[in-house]
C-alpha positions in Angstrom: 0.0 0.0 0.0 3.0 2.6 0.8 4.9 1.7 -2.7 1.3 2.4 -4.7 1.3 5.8 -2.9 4.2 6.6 -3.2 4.5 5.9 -6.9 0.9 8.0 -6.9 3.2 10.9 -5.2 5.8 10.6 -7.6 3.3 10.2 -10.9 1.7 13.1 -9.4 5.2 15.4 -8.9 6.2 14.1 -12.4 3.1 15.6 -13.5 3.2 18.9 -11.8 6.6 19.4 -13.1 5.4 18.6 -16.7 2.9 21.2 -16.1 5.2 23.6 -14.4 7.7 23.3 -17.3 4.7 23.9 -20.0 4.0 27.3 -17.9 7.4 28.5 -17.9 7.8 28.5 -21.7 8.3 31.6 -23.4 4.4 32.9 -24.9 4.0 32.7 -28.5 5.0 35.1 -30.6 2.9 36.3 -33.8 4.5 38.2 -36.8 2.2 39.7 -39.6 2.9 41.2 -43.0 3.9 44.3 -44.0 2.7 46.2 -47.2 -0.8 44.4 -47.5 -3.1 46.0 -50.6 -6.5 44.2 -51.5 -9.3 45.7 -54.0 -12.6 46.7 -53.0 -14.7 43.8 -52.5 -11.8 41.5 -53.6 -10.3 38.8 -51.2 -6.3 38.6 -50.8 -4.3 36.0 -48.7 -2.5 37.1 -45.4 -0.2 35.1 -44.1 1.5 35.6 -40.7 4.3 33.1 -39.0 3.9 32.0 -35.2 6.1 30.5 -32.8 4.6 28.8 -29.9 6.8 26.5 -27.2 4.6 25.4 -25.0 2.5 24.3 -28.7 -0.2 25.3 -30.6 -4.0 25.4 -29.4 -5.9 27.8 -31.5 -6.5 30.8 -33.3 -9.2 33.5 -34.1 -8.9 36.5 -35.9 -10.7 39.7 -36.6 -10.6 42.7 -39.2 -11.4 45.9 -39.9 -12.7 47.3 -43.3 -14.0 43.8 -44.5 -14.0 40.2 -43.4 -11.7 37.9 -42.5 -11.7 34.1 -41.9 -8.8 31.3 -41.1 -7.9 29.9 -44.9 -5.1 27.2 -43.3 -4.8 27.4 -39.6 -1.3 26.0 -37.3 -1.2 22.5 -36.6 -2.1 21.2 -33.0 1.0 21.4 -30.6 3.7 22.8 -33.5 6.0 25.2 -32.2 6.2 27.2 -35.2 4.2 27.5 -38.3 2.2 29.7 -41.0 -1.1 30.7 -40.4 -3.1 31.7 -43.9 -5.7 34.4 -43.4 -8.2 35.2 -46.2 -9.2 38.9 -45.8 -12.4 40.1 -47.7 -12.3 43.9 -48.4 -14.8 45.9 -47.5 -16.8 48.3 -50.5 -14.5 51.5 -49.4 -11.4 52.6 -49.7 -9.1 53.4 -47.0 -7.2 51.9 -44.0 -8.1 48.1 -43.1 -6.6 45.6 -41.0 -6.6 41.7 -39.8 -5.8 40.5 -36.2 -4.7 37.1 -35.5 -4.5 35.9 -31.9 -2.2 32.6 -31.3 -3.4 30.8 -27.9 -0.7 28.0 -27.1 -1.1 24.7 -24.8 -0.5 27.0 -21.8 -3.1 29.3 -22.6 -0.4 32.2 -23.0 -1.5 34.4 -26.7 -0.2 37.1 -28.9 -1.6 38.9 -31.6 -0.1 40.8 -34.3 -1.7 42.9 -37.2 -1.5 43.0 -40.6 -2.4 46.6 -42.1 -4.4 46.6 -45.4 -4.3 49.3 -47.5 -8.0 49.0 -49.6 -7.5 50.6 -52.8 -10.1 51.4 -55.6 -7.5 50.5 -58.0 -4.6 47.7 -57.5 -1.6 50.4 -57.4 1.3 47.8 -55.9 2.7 45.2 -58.4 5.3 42.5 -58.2 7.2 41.9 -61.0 9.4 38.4 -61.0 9.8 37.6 -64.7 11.4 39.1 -67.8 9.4 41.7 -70.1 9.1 39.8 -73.2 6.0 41.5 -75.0 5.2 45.4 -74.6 4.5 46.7 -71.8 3.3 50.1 -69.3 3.7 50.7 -65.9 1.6 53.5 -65.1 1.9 57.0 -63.3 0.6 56.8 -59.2 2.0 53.1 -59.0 4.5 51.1 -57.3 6.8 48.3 -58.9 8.6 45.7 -56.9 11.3 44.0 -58.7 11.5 40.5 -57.6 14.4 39.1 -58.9 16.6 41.0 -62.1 13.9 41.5 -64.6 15.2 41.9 -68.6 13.3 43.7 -71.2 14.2 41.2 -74.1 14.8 41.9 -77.2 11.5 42.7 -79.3 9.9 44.2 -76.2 9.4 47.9 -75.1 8.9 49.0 -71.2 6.9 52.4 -71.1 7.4 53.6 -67.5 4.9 56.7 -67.2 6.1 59.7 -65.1 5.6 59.7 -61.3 6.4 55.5 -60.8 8.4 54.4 -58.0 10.3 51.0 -59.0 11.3 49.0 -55.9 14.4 46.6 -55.9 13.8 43.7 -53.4 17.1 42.9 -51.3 19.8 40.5 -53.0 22.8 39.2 -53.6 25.3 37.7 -56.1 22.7 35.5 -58.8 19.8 37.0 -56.9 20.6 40.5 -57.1 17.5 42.5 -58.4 17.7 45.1 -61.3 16.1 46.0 -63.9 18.1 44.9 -67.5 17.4 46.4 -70.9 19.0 43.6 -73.1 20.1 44.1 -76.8 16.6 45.1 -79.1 14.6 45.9 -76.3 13.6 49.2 -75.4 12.9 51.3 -72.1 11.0 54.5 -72.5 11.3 55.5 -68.8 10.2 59.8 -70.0 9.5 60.8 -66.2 9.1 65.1 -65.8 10.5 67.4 -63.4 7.5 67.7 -61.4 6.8 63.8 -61.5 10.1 62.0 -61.6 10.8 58.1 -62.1 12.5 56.8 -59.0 14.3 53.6 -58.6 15.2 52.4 -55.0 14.9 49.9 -52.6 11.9 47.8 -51.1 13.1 49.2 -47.9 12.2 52.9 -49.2 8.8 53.5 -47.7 8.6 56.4 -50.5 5.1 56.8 -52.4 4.6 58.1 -55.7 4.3 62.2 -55.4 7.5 62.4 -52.7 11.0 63.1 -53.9 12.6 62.4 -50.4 12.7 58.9 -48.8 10.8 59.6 -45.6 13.0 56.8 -43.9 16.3 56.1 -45.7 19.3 58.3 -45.5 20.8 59.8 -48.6 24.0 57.9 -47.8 22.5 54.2 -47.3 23.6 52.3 -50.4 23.4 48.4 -51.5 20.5 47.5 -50.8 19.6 46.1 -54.6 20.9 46.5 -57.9 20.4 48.9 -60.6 19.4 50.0 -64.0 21.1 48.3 -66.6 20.8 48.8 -70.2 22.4 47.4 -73.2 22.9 47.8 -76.8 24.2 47.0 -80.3 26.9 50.0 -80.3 30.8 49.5 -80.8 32.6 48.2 -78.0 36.5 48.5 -77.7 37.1 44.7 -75.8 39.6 41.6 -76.5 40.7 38.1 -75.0 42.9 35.7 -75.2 42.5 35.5 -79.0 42.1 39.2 -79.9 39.6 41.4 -80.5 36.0 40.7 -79.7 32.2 42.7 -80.8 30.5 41.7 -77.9 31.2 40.5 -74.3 28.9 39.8 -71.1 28.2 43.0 -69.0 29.6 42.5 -65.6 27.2 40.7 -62.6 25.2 38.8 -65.1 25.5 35.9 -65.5 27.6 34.1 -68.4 24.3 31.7 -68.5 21.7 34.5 -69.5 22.0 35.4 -72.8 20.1 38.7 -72.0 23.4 40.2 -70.3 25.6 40.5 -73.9 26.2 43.7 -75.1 28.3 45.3 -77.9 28.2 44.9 -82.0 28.7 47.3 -84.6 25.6 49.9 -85.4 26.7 53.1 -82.9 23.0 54.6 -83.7 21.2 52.0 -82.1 18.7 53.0 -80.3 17.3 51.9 -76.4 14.5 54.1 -76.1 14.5 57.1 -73.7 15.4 57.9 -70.4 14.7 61.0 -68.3 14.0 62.4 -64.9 15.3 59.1 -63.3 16.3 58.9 -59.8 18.6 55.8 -59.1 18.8 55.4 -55.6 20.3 53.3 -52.2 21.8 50.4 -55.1 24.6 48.5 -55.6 24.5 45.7 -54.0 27.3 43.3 -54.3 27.4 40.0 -56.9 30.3 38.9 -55.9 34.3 38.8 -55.2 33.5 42.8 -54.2 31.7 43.4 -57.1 28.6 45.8 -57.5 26.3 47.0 -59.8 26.4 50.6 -60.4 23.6 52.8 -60.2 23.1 53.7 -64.3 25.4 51.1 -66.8 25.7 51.3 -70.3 27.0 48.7 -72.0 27.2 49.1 -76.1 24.7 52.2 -75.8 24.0 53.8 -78.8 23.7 57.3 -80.1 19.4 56.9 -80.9 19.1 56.3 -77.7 18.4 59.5 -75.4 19.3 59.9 -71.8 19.0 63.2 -69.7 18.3 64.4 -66.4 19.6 61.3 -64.1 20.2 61.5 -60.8 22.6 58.8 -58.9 21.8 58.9 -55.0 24.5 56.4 -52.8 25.0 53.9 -55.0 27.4 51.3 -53.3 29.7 51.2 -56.9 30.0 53.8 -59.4 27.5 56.3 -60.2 27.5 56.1 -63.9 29.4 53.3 -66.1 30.0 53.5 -69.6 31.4 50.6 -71.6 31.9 51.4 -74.7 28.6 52.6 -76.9 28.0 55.9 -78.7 25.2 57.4 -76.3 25.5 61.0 -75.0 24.2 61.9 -71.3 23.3 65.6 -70.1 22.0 67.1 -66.8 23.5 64.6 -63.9 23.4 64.4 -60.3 26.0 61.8 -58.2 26.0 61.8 -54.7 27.2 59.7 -52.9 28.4 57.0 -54.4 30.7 54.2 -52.9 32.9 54.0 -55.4 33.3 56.1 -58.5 31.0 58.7 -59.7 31.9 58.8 -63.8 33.6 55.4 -65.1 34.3 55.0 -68.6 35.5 51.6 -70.1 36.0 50.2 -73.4 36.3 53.1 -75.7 32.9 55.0 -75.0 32.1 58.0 -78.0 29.7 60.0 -76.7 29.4 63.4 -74.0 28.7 64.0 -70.6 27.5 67.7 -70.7 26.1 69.4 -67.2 26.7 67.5 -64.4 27.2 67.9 -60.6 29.0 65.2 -58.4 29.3 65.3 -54.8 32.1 63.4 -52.7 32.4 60.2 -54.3 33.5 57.3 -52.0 36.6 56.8 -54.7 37.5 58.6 -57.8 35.7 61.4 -59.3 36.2 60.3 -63.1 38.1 56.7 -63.7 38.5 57.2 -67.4 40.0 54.5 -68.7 41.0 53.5 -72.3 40.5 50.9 -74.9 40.8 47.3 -74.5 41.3 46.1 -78.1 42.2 47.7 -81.2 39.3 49.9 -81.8 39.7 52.9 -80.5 37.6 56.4 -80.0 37.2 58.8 -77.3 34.4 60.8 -75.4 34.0 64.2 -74.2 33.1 65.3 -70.5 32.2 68.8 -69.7 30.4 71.8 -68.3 30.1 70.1 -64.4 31.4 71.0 -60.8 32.7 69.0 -59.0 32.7 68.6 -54.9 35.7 66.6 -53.8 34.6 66.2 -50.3 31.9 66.5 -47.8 33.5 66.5 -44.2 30.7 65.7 -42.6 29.8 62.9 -43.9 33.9 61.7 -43.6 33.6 61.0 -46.9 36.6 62.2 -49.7 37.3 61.3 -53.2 40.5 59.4 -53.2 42.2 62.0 -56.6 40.7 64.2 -58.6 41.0 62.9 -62.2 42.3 59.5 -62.9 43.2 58.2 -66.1 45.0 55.5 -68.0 48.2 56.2 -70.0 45.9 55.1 -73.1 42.8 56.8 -71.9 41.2 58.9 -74.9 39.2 61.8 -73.8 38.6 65.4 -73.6 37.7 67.5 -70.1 36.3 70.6 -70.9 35.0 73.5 -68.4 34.9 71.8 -64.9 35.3 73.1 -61.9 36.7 71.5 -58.7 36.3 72.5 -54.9 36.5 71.3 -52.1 40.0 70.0 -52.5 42.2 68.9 -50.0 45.8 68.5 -50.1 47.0 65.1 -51.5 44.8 65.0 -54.0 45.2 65.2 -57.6 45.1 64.8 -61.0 47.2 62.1 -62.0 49.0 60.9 -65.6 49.0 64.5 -67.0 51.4 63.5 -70.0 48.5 60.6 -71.3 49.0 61.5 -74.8 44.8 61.1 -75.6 43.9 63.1 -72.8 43.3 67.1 -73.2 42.6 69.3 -70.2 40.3 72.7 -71.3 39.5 75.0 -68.6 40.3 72.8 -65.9 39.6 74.8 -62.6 40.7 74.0 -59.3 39.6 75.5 -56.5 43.0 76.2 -54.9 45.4 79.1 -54.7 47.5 79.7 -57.7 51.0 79.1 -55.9 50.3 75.7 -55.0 48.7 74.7 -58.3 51.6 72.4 -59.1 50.9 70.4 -55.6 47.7 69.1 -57.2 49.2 67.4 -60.6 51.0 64.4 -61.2 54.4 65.9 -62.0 56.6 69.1 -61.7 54.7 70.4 -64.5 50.8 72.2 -64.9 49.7 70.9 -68.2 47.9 73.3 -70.9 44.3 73.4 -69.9 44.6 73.1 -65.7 44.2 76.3 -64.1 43.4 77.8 -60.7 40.5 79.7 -59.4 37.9 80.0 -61.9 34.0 79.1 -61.6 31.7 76.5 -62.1 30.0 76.8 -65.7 27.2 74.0 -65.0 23.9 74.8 -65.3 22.3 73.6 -61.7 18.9 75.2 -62.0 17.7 72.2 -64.5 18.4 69.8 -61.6 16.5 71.3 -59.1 13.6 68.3 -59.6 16.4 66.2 -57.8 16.7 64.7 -54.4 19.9 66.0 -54.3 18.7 69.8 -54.8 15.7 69.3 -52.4 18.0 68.2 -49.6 19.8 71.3 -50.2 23.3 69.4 -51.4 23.4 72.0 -54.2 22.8 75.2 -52.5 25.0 77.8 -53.6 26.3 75.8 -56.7 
């Protein structure tokens, strides 16, 4: 009789701990969506996670602005898990919302909510495969890139003035951008009032702002880029000479969609202007980024004007090779370069600003195979440094001994000693109206050499035009007051 109690005793402490244990596990924990949108009257699946340690019992939910009911509920005594919540908007538009409450074994809950945005209109899209037919994103829309979308050859992407196109985070092969290939065409013809901003997913911007009301203007690689490609001349070789076409760089040798280069210089791409690339570059690999604007084979039908480049983790703007001309330019910001040329580029940068680039100002570099041309850059101010930010540009103009290029009226400030500009005998490379910002004295302190070359002068002014940039981030932030 003592052993069966005392087994009873120790059944019934073996139970009190079991219970005891279940009540000291943590609560469970619900987590709900972010960026819901459903159509009046339309349903739209939620779906929030849960983690429950002491197991899953039940769930209810609630909503506001519509209906809401348990589509796939947690299974009995899981510790984690998806719960699938099909909300039913309401008939008018405005702020809605869904509720779901976790109990667990211990009768602990949470709740978390989801907030639903009920539109008239869908005005969110996700965009996770290539543009293979014609296509129009409209003005008062968002578009969140997926994965890297291509425009393929045969196919034009009309972006209307106003859209905000969102880069979901990546990396390496899963990097988002958005990839004009050979043939296609983007006519991205934003306006100064209603400008077409790139950025990141992260960016809780809304078509109609110019400012990110969260990000900072120095917050880069968070997603890719813009990316477009073309049929123009190229200057590239390999191990067997010269080559007409090559793979732009962070695509993949595997998608075809990433070759650029061939031999008509007045191809044409479409249209680009009032763009705002913003918060990209994220890396692909080996240190390797995407910059914020490249143009690979770009040719001269192809227009492009009034682009703005806002902390992008690589260079602002990349040429390789290609024809195409730019105007009207904002960099700030970027990680690494602000102008790169590659590969024998033809064309004109004309009226530009760039603000304290992480690394060179202008990496102008020459041709990599036998064909040969050069490019012009001019009319722009440059700001070497921004103090406050601890951010300085590491020379002022860097070229190759075989670079092939003329720098006409620009003007340089913010200039602090060590910096320069460097291979000032490259025979291809004429300085015009060079102005530094420095006393005339110590002029010689800020080549490469004992000698100032024909063209590089001190003092001076800035001969950009910055009141067509004032639709820019850049000028609403203030970064080119007094320029």
């Amino acid at each position: 009789m003592y052993a069966l109690v005392a087994s009873m005793a120790i059944f019934s402490s073996c139970n009190d701990d079991d219970d005891n244990n279940i009540d000291l596990k943590q609560a469970p924990k619900v987590t709900a969506p972010s960026a819901i949108e459903a159509l009046t009257g339309a349903a739209v699946d939620v779906e929030f996670s849960f983690t429950a340690q002491a197991g899953f019992a039940s769930s209810t939910v609630t909503a506001t602005n519509g209906t809401a009911v348990i589509k796939t509920d947690g299974t009995d005594n899981a510790t984690s898990g998806t719960i699938v919540v099909t909300f039913t908007a309401g008939s008018t538009a405005g702020a809605g919302s869904v509720t779901l409450s976790v109990a667990d074994k211990s009768n602990q809950t949470d709740d978390a909510t989801a907030v639903v945005n009920v539109v008239a209109e869908q005005t969110i899209f996700r965009i996770n495969s290539n543009i293979t037919e014609d296509a129009v994103w409209e003005t008062g829309k968002i578009y969140i890139l997926e994965t890297r979308i291509a425009v393929e050859s045969g196919a034009t992407l009309t972006i209307q003035p106003g859209v905000v196109v969102k880069g979901e985070a990546g990396t390496g092969a899963n990097a988002t951008a958005l990839m004009v290939a050979r043939g296609g065409k983007l006519m991205a013809e934003g306006t100064a009032d209603a400008p077409i901003i790139f950025t990141s997913v992260a960016d809780e911007i809304i078509p109609g702002q110019i400012a990110s009301p969260n990000l900072d203007p120095d917050l880069n690689g968070l997603w890719g880029g813009v990316i477009v490609l073309g049929n123009a001349r190229i200057s590239a070789s390999n191990e067997s000479g010269d080559v007409s076409q090559v793979q732009i760089e962070g695509i993949p040798t595997s998608d075809p969609n990433g070759l650029y280069g061939g031999d008509n210089d007045a191809d044409n791409s479409g249209v680009i202007k009032y763009i705002s690339i913003r918060h990209g570059g994220t890396n692909i690999g080996s240190g390797n980024e995407i910059n914020g604007l490249t143009l690979g084979g770009v040719g001269s039908g192809t227009v492009i004007e009034n682009v703005e480049i806002v902390s992008n983790q690589d260079d602002g703007i990349e040429w390789f090779g290609g024809t195409v001309s730019v105007s009207n330019v904002v960099v700030w910001n970027t990680g690494d370069d602000a102008i790169d040329t590659d590969q024998s580029w033809a064309g004109t940068l004309d009226n530009f600003v760039i603000i304290a680039p992480g690394d060179h100002n202008f990496e102008l570099d020459g041709p990599e195979g036998s064909y040969e041309a050069g490019h012009t850059i001019q009319n722009g101010i440059v700001i070497a440094n921004d103090p406050e930010l601890d951010r300085y540009s590491s020379d002022l103009i860097n070229v190759d001994a075989n670079s092939i290029v003329t720098l006409r009226n620009i003007y340089f400030t913010a200039i602090v000693e060590g910096q320069k500009i460097n291979r000032v005998d490259a025979v291809g490379v004429v300085f015009d109206n060079i102005m530094l910002d420095v006393p005339a004295a110590n002029l010689v302190d800020y080549v490469d050499g004992d000698v100032v070359p024909t063209g590089v002068v001190a003092g001076g002014s800035s001969t950009a035009n910055t009141s067509v940039l004032g639709w820019t981030w850049a000028s609403n932030a203030g970064a080119l007051a007094g320029l």
